[in-house]
N, C-alpha and C positions, 0 to 999 in steps of 0.2 A: 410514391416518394415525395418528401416535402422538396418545394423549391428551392434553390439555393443558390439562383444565376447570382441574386444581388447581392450575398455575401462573396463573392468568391475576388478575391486581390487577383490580378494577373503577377504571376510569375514569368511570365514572357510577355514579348509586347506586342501589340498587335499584329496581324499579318492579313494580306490582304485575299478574297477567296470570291470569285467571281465580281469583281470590282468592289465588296462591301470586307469592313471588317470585321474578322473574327480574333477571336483570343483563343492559343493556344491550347490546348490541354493535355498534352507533352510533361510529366515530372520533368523538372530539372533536378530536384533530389529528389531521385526514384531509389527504392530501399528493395534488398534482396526477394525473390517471388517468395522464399518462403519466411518473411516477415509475420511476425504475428500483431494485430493490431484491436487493442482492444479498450475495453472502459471498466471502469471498478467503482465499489461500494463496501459496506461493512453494515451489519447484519443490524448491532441497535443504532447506528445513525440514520439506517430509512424502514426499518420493517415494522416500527411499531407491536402493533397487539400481545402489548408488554404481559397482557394477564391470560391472554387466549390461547387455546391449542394445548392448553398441561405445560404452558411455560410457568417454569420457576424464575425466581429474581434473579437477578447479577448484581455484578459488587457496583456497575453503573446504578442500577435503579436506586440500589442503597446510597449513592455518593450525592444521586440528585436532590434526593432527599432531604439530605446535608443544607442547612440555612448558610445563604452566601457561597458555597460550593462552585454552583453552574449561573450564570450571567443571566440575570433577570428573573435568575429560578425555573429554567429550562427543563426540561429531560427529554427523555426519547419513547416515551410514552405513546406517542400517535407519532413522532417523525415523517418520516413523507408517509404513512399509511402504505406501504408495501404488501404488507401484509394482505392486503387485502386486493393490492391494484397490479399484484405484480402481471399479470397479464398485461396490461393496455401499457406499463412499462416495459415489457419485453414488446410489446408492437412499437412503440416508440424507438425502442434502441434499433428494431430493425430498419425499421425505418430513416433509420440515421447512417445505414451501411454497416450498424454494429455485429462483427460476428464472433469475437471473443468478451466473454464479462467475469473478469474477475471478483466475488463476493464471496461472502463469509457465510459460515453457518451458526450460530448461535447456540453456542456450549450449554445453556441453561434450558432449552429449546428442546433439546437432544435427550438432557439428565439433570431435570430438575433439581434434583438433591446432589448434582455433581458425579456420583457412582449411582451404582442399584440396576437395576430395570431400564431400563430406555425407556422414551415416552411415545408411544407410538404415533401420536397427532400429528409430533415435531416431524418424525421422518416421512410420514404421510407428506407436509407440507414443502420438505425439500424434495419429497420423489415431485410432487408437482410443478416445482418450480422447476427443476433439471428437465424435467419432462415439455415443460411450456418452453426451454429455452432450442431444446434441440429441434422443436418442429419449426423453429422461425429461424433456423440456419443458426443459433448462436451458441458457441461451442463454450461450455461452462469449466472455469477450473476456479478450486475452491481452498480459503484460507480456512483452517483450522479452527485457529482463535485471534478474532481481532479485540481483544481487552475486553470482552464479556466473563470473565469466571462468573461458577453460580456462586451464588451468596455462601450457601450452604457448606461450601470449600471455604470461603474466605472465615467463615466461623470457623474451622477446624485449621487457622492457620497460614490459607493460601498459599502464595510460594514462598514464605519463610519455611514450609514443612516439603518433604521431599517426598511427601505420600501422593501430591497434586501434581509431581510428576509423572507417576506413576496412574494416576486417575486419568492423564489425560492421553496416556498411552492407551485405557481401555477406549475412552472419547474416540479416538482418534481409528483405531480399529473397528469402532460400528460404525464410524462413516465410511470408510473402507468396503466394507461389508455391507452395505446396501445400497450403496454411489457409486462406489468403483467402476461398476460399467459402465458407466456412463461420464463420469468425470477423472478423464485420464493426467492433469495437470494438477498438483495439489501443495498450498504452501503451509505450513507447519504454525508458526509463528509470526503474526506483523508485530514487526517492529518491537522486537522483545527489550533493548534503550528505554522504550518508553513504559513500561510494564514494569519496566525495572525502577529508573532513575526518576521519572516522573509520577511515576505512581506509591514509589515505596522512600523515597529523596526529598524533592521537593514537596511532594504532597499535592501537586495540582488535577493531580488524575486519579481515577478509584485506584487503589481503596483508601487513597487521600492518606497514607501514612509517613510520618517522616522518620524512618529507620536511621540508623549510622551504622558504621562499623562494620563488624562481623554479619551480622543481620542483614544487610543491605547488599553486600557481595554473595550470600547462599542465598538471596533470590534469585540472583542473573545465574547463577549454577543450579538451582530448581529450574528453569526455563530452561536451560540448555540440555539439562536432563529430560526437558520434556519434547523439545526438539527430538533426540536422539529417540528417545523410547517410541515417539509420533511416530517415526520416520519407520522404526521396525514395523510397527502395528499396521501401518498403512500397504506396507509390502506382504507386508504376512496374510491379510486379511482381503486381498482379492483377489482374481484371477488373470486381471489384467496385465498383460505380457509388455504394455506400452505407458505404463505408469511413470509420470513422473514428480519428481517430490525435490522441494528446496526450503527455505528460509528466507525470510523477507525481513531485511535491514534497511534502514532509515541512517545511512554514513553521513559522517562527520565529514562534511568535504569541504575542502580548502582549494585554492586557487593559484597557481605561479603569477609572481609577476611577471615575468615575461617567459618568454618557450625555451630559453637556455639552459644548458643542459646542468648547469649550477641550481636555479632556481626550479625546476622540475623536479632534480632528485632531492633534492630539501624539503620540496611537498611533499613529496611518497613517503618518506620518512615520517612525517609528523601527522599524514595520514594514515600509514601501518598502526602508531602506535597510539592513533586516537581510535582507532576501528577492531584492533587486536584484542582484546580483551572480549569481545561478542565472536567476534568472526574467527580467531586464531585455532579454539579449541573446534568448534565445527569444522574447519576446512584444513587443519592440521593437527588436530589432536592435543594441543596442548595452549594453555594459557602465554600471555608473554612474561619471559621467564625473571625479569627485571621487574616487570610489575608487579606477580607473585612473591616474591621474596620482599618488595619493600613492602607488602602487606601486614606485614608482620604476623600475632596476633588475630587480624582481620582480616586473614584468607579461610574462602569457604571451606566446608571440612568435605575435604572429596579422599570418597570409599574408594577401593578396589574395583576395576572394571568401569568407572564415571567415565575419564577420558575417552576409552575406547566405542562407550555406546554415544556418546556426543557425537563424535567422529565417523557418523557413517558414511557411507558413500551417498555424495548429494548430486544430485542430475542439473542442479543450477543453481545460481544465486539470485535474489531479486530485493534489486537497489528503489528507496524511494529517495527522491533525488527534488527538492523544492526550491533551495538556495544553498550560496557560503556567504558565511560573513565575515570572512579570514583570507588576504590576501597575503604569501610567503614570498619573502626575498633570502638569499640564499646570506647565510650568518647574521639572520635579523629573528626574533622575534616574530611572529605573525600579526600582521596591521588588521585589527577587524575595522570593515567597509560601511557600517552602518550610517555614517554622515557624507557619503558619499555616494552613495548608489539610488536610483527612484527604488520606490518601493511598493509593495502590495496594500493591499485593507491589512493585513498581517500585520504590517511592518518590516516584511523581512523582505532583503533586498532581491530586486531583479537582479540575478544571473546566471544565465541561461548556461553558461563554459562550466557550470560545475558541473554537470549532467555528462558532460565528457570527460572532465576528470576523475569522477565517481569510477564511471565505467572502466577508462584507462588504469586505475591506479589498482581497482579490485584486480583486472587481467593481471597486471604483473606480479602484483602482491599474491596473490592466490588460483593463479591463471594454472590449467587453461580451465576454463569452468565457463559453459554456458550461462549468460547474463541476459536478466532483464529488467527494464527499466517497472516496477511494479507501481508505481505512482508516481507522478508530476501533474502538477497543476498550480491554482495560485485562486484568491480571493478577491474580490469587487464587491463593493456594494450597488448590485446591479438592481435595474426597475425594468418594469413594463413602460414602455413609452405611449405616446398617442394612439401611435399606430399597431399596439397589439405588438411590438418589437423588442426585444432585449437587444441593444449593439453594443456589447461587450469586445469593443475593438480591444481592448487593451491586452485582454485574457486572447484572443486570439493570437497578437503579436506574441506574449508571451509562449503559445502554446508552439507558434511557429518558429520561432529563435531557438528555444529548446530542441526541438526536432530538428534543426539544423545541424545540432553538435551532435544529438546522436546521429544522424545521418555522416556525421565527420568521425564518429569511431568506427561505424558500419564500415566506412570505405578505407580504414587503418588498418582493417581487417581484424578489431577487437569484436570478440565473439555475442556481440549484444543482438538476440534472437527475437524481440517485443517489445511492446511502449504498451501500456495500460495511465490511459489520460483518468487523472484525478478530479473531479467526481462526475459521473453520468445525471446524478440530481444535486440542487441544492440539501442539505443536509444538516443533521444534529452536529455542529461542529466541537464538541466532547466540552470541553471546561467556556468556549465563549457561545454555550446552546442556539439558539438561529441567528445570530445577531453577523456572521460570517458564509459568506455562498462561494464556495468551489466549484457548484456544477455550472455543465457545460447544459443544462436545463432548468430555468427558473423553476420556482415552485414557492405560490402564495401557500403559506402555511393555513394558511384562516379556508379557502376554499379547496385545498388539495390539487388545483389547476397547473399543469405541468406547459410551457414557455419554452422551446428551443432557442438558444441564444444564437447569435452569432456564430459564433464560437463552433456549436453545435454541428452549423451548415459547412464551416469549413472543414473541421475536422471528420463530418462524412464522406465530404468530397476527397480529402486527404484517403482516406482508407480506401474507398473507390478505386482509386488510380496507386495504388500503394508509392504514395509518393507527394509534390507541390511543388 
């Protein structure tokens, strides 16, 4: 075990124990025994060996491509080298008390050409990784697609076309089918918003298009369709009696100004109908019916039977939960917080209450449905100090604030079942390439040299003791 007396804050205060003092180690937020506590990643921000193994391109490698694109003319080309080191990274996370790890598996990795054939290198390379992670205690559940499409799709279309749903329903079935035993947790989609609106909207993300209209709404209903078809394929396709499968949203979360029951139902409200639109058809079967209709024109063209295979039965939801920057008073306008709050390397403000409201507002709105938090975390521009030390206090407070309010829903008794801390390594951070670190482990890009932070040592301790 790495040491960790000298990072560790007292949560209680000293007590005395044969005349000397010690410091408790007693939770005062102790969280349910069957808490899940884990760390995550995504397949091209740290696995690199973008050309090896029968990997085919994705719509990233083509975006990085892109002159001005990625920040500094980044990509994810070599990323932390995963690919290669996940071993001694899986000894490191054990070593950190990690025993759940959320990561991706690499759509292009899997089916180069996007359909056809499987690649058999690829699946070699996740039996080995699934395989490395169960012999060190750490139990693997795995995202579908974190924004890798292959290329090969994005030429025929990507999800403007409704065929890439349906391709990723076959995807989604051969992972099923030679993972399944071993990976009983399985998310469908991160953060399909971003896939959507950033990718096919603004253009900041592959495949860097700026759609309007009609175009732009039958993408989010190609993803949802791919949701749903995922979600069949993956049950159809193993034998695993304890399987489970959700959707990973990135919610629009807003804030009360205060806990009145004025200014709380005013949030729900402007949170329903800023999250509806993703979440409504998956966890109710139907779009919001207001915001369909003023589509006019520009609502996607949904066949016979859409609805119904969107709307499967889902065993969870999973919220990433980073900041708001919208604080509601009840007959106002939403005040966004941005000059008023400290802030990240991001820019985006510290606050930690949205990660409770997130959680609270999904339960009622589409309750009762098992939650979990599938990312939090936050950025620094962290260094290696003299001493061979990262003391990323800041990211700690952060990381501990946050865990405070889910430990304040846990005890509300909203049904939030894990915490997956955002990122286990520093990483390709998508449009601003290394120039932004998440992890809760440095990592010199130029020597591949892996750096426990601060951060690090607390949040193993934290999982230790299921609690702080």
């Amino acid at each position: 075990m790495i040491s960790q007396a000298s990072f560790l804050p007292a949560e209680h205060p000293p007590h005395e124990r044969n005349g000397e003092q010690v410091l408790s180690t007693r939770p005062y937020h102790s969280f349910p025994r069957t808490f899940l506590w884990g760390v995550a990643a995504a397949a091209y921000q740290i696995e690199g060996g973008a050309t090896e193994g029968g990997r085919g391109p994705s719509i990233w490698d083509t975006f990085c491509d892109r002159l001005g694109a990625i920040r500094n003319g980044d990509s994810g080309a070599v990323a932390c080298d995963h690919y290669h080191r996940y071993e001694s990274d899986l000894d490191l996370m054990a070593s950190l008390n990690v025993t759940n790890y959320r990561f991706s598996v690499a759509w292009p990795r899997i089916y180069p050409e996007g359909t056809g054939e499987p690649n058999r290198e690829g699946i070699a390379f996740y039996d080995r990784l699934i395989d490395a992670m169960l012999e060190r205690g750490i139990q693997p559940s795995a995202t579908c697609y974190h924004w890798d499409l292959p290329q090969a799709l994005e030429d025929r279309g990507g999800w403007r076309n409704r065929d890439t749903a349906r391709a990723f329903a076959e995807y989604a079935g051969t992972l099923a089918h030679h993972f399944g035993d071993r990976v009983k947790m399985w998310y469908t989609l991160n953060e399909p918003w971003c896939s959507w609106w950033l990718g096919h909207k603004d253009g900041i993300h592959a495949p860097g298009a700026r759609e309007s209209g009609k175009v732009l709404r039958q993408v989010a209903h190609n993803l949802l369709l791919a949701h749903g078809g995922g979600t069949q394929a993956l049950r159809a396709n193993t034998i695993a009696p304890d399987l489970k499968i959700g959707i990973v949203h990135n919610s629009n979360n807003l804030i009360p100004f205060t806990e009145s029951v004025e200014d709380v139902d005013a949030t729900r409200r402007i949170w329903e109908e800023r999250n509806g639109w993703l979440l409504g058809p998956v966890l109710r079967g139907e779009y919001p019916a207001g915001e369909l209709a003023a589509l006019g024109a520009d609502a996607p063209d949904i066949e016979p039977g859409d609805m119904e295979l969107i709307n499967q039965p889902t065993d969870f939801l999973g919220l990433n939960v980073y900041f708001s920057n919208e604080v509601v008073r009840a007959s106002e306008d939403p005040q966004f917080l941005e000059a008023y709050y400290p802030r990240t390397d991001f820019q985006w403000p510290i606050t930690p209450e949205a990660v409770y409201w997130s959680l609270r507002f999904a339960n009622e709105t589409y309750g009762p449905i098992s939650l979990y938090v599938t990312e939090n975390g936050c950025c620094y521009p962290d260094q290696v100090n003299a001493q061979g030390r990262v003391e990323d206090f800041a990211r700690l407070a952060f990381i501990r604030e946050n865990l405070k309010c889910v430990h304040r829903a846990s005890k509300e008794g909203i049904p939030v079942k894990g915490y997956f801390l955002w990122s286990i390594l520093d990483n390709f951070e998508w449009a601003e390439g290394y120039a932004k670190r998440f992890g809760i482990v440095h990592v010199n890009f130029n020597t591949q040299k892996r750096t426990p932070k601060a951060s690090a040592l607390w949040y193993a301790r934290t999982m230790q003791l299921n609690g702080f």
